[in-house]
C-alpha positions as CSV (number, residue, x, y, z in Angstrom):
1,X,3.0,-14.5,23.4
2,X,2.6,-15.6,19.8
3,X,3.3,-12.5,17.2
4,X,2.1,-13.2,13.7
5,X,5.3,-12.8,11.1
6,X,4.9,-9.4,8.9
7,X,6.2,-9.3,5.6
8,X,7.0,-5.7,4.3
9,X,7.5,-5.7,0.3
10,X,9.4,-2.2,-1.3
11,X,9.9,-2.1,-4.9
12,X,12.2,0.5,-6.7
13,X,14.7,1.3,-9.5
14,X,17.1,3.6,-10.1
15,X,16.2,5.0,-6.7
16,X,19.1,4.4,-4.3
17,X,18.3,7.7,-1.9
18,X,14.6,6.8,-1.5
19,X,15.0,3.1,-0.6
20,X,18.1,4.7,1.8
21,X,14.7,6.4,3.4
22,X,12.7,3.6,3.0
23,X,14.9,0.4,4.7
24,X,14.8,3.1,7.8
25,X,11.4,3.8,8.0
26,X,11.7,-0.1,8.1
27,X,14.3,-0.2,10.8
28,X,12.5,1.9,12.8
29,X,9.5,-0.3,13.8
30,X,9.6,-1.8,17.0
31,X,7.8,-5.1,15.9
32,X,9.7,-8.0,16.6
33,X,8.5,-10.8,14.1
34,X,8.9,-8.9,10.6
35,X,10.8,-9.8,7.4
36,X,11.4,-7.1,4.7
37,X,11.5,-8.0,0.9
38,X,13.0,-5.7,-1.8
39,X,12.5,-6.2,-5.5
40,X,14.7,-3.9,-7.4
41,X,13.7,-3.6,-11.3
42,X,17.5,-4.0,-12.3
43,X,18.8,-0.9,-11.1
44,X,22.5,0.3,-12.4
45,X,22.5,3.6,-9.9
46,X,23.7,2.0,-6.8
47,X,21.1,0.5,-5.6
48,X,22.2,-2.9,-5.0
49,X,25.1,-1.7,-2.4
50,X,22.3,-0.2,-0.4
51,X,20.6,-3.6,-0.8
52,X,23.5,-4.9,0.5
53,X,24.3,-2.9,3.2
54,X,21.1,-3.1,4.5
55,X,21.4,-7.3,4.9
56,X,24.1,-6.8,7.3
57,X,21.4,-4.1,9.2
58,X,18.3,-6.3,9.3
59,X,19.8,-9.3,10.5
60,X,19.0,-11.8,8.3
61,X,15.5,-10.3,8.2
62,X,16.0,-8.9,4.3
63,X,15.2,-10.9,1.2
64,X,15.7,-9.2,-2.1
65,X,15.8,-9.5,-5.7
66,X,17.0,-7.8,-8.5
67,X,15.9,-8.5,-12.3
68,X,13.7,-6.7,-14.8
69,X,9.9,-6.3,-14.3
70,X,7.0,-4.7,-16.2
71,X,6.5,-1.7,-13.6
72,X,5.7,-1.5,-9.9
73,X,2.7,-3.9,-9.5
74,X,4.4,-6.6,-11.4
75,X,7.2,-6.0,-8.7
76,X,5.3,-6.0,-5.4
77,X,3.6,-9.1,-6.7
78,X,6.5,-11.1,-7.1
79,X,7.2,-9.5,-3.3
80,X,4.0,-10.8,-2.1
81,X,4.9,-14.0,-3.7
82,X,8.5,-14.4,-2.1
83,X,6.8,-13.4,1.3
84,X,6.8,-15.9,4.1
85,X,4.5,-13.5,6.7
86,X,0.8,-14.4,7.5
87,X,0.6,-10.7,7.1
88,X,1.4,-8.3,4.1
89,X,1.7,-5.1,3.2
90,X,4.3,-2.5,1.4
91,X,6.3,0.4,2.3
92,X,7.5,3.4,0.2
93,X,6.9,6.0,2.7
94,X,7.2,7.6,5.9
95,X,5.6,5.2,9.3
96,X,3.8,7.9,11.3
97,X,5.8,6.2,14.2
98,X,7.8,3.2,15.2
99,X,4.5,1.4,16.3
100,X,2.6,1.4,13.5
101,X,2.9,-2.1,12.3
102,X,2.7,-3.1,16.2
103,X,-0.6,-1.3,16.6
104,X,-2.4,-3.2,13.3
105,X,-1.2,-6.2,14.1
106,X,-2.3,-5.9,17.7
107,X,-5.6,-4.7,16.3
108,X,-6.2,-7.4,13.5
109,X,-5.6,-10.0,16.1
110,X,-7.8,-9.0,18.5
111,X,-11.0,-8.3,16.0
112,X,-9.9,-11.3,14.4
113,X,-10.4,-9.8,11.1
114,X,-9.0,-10.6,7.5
115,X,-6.5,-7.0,7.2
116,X,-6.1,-3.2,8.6
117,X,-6.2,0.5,7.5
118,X,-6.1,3.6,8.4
119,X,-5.4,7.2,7.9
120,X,-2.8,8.8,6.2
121,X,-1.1,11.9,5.0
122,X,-0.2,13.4,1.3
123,X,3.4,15.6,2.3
124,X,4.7,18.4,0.4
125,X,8.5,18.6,2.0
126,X,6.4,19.5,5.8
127,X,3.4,20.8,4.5
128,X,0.1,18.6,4.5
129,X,-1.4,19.0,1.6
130,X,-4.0,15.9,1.6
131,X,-5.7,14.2,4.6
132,X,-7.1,10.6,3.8
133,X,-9.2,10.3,6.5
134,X,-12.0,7.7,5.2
135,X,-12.7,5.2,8.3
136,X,-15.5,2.3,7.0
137,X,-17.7,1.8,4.5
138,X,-18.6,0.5,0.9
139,X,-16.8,0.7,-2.3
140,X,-19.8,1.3,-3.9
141,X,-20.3,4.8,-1.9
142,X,-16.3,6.6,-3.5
143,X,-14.9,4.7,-0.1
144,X,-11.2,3.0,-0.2
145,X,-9.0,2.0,2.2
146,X,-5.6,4.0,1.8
147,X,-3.4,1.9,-0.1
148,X,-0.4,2.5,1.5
149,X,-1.8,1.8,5.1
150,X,-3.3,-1.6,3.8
151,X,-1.8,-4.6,5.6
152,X,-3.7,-7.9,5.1
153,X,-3.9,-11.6,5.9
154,X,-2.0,-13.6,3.1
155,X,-5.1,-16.1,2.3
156,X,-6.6,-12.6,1.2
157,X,-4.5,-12.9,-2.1
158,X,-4.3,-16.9,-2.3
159,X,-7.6,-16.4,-2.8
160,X,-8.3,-13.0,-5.1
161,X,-5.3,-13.0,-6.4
162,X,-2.6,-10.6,-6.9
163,X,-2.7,-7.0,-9.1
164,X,-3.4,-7.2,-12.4
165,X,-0.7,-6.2,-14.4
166,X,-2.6,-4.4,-17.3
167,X,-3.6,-1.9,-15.1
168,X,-1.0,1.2,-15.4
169,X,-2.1,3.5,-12.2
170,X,-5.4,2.0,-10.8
171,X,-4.2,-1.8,-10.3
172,X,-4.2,-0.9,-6.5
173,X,-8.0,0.0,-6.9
174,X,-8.8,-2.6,-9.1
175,X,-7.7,-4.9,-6.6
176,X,-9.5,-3.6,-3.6
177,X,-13.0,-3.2,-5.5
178,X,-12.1,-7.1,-6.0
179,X,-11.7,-8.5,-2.7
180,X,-13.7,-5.8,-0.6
181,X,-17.0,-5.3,-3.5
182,X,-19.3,-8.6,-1.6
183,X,-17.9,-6.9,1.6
184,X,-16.8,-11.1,2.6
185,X,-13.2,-9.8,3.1
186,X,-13.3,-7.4,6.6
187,X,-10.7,-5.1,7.4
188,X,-10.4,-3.8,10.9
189,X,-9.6,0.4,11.1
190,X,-7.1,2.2,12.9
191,X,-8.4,5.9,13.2
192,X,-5.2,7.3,13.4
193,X,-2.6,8.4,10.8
194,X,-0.1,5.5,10.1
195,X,1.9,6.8,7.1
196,X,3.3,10.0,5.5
197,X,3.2,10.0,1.8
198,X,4.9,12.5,-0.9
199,X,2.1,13.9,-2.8
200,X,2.6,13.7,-6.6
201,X,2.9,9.8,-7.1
202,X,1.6,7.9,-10.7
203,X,-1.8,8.6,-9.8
204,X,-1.5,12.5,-8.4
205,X,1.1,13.9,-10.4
206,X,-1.0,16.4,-12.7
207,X,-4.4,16.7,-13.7
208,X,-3.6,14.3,-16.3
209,X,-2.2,11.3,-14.3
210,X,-5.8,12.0,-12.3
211,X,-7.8,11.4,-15.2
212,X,-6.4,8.9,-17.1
213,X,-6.6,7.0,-13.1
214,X,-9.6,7.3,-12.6
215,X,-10.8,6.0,-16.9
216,X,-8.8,2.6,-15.3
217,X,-11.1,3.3,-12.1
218,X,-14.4,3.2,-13.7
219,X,-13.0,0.3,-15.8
220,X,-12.1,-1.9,-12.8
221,X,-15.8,-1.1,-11.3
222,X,-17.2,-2.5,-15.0
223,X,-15.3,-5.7,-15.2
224,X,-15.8,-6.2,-10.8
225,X,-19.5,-6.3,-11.4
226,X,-20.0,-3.0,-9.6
227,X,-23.9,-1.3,-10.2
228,X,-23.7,1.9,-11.9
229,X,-19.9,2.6,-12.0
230,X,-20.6,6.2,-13.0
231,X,-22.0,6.7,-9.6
232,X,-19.3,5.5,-7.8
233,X,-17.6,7.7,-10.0
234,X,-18.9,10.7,-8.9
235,X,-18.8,9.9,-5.2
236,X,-15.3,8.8,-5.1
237,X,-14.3,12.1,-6.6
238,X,-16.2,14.2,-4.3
239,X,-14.1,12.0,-1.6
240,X,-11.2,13.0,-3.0
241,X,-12.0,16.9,-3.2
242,X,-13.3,16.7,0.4
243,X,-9.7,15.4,1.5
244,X,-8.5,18.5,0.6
245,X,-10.8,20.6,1.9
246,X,-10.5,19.3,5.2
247,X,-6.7,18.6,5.0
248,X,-6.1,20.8,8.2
């Protein structure tokens, strides 16, 4: 039975425990058919004697790269770009099991559609302190795939592109507005929780970090062509504050 290659991109620096966690989150998945990338920003902590260590693990299955980048979206681009998969996606976190990239793939092939998402956690330590639990809709309406869960076709970016680099926290939003906002790009959804994320990341770390994400927000909605970005605004935050409401 043909199995679609998955390419898994992780970017880090100056991280060597977390990407220790990471390559075994990575490890643990029972899909056959993957390849995982690593683009290290430089790092002079160690890192690359986990990169190496982890070659001899994966079997020939790890490509890597280590040189200077401008920040994390510059680095999963230039991932995406070394990727040979027909399917992409990243890791920094915790796979909710070691079927998880089975289960999308199995369900992109069989709807036959262009990527997958699904649910996911925000972790403090073993506490849940954040449910993303958004299933379908419309950008327009506050709704967004989870980032972290989103694994797509590669023709997706040959033909939207990649993140846009002048984007400090939002690029990630910027670029699904892009290729989901005509609704021509259809995601299939698994309505289950597929990854465990540590809460306080760029875009959650303090009030501050929240705000200043969402100005690049409403900026991405502006320059995507998106009606009255002020609404979606307002919607996508009363997502957000729902989340936690119902995070138990």
């Amino acid at each position: 039975m043909y199995r679609p290659k998955v390419s898994i991109v992780t970017t880090t620096y100056n991280d060597r425990e977390s990407l220790k966690k990471t390559i075994d989150q990575v490890l643990r998945q029972d899909y056959g058919n993957l390849e995982y990338i690593i683009v290290d920003g430089g790092s002079t902590d160690g890192t690359l004697e986990v990169i190496r260590e982890a070659e001899d693990r994966l079997g020939g299955r790890l490509c890597w790269i280590s040189e200077p980048d401008s920040g994390i979206y510059d680095g999963l681009n230039k991932g995406f770009r070394m990727a040979t998969g027909e399917i992409l996606g990243c890791c920094f976190d915790e796979f909710a099991g070691p079927d998880v990239i089975s289960k999308m793939v199995e369900l992109v092939e069989r709807e036959g559609t262009d990527g997958v998402h699904g649910d996911l956690c925000y972790m403090e330590g073993e506490r849940v302190v954040r449910r993303w639990h958004q299933g379908q809709g419309h950008i327009r309406y506050g709704w967004m795939p989870g980032h972290p869960t989103l694994y797509l076709r590669r023709e997706v970016y040959e033909t939207y592109g990649y993140y846009k680099t002048d984007y400090r926290i939002s690029a990630d939003y910027e670029f699904m507005i892009r290729i989901l906002k005509d609704e021509k790009v259809k995601l299939s959804y698994l309505p289950e929780v597929l990854v465990y994320m540590a809460h306080g990341g760029t875009s959650t770390h303090s009030l501050g970090a929240y705000l200043a994400g969402l100005k690049e927000g409403h900026r991405a909605l502006k320059e995507n062509g998106v009606r009255a970005p002020w609404f979606t605004d307002v919607c996508r935050t009363l997502r957000v504050l729902a989340q936690f409401v119902k995070k138990g």
